[in-house]
C-alpha positions in Angstrom: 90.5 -4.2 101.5 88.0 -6.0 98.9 85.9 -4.3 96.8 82.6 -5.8 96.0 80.3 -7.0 92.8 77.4 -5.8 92.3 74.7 -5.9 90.1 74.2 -2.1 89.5 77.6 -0.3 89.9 79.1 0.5 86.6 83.0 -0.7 86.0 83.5 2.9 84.6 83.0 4.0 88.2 84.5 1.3 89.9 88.0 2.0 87.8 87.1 5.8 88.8 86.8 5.0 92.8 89.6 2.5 92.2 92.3 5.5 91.0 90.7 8.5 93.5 90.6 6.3 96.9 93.2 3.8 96.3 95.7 5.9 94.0 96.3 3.0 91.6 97.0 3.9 87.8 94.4 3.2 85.4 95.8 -0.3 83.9 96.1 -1.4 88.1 92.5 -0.3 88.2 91.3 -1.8 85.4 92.7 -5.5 86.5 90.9 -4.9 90.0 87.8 -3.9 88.6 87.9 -7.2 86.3 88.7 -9.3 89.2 85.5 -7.4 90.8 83.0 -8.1 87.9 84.3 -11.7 87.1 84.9 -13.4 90.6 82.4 -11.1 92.7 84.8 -9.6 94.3 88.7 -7.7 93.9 91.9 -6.6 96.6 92.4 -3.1 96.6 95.3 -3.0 99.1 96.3 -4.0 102.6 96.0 -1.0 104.9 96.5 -0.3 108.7 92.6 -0.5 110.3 92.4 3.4 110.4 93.4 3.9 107.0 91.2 1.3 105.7 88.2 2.4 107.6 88.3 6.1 106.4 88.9 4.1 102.7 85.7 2.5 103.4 84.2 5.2 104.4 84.8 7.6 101.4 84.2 4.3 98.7 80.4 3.9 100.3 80.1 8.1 100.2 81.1 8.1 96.8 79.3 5.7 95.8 76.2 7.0 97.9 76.7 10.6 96.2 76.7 8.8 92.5 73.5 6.8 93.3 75.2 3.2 93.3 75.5 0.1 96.2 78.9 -0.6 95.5 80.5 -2.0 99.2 84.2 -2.1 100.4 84.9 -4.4 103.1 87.8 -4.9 105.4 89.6 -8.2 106.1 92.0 -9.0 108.6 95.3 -10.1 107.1 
């Protein structure tokens, strides 16, 4: 699962939606959010499809309920 860049989303939140949905600690969280702000784009985890799609799903209502575009995308492994 791949969390996108955007222009909008604050890292503050990403690190947030990072440690809620994915249940990493706060330094794991801060190095994915780094990899989403400096190369567009950071791995969040390797899930099977139904946990990654209810993943997605709460990342874009999060986001959604907090006013921002961030997007989480699936990727076949």
């Amino acid at each position: 699962m791949i969390l996108l860049n955007d222009d909008y989303t604050t890292m503050e939140f990403v690190v947030a939606v990072i440690i809620s949905v994915f249940h990493k600690d706060l330094f794991e969280a801060t190095r994915v959010m780094l990899d989403v702000h400096r190369k567009g784009r950071g791995v969040v985890g390797t899930y099977t499809y139904d946990i990654a799609a209810t993943k997605v799903n709460k990342v874009h209502e999060m986001a959604r309920e907090n006013g921002f575009p961030l997007k989480c995308v699936m990727e076949k492994a």
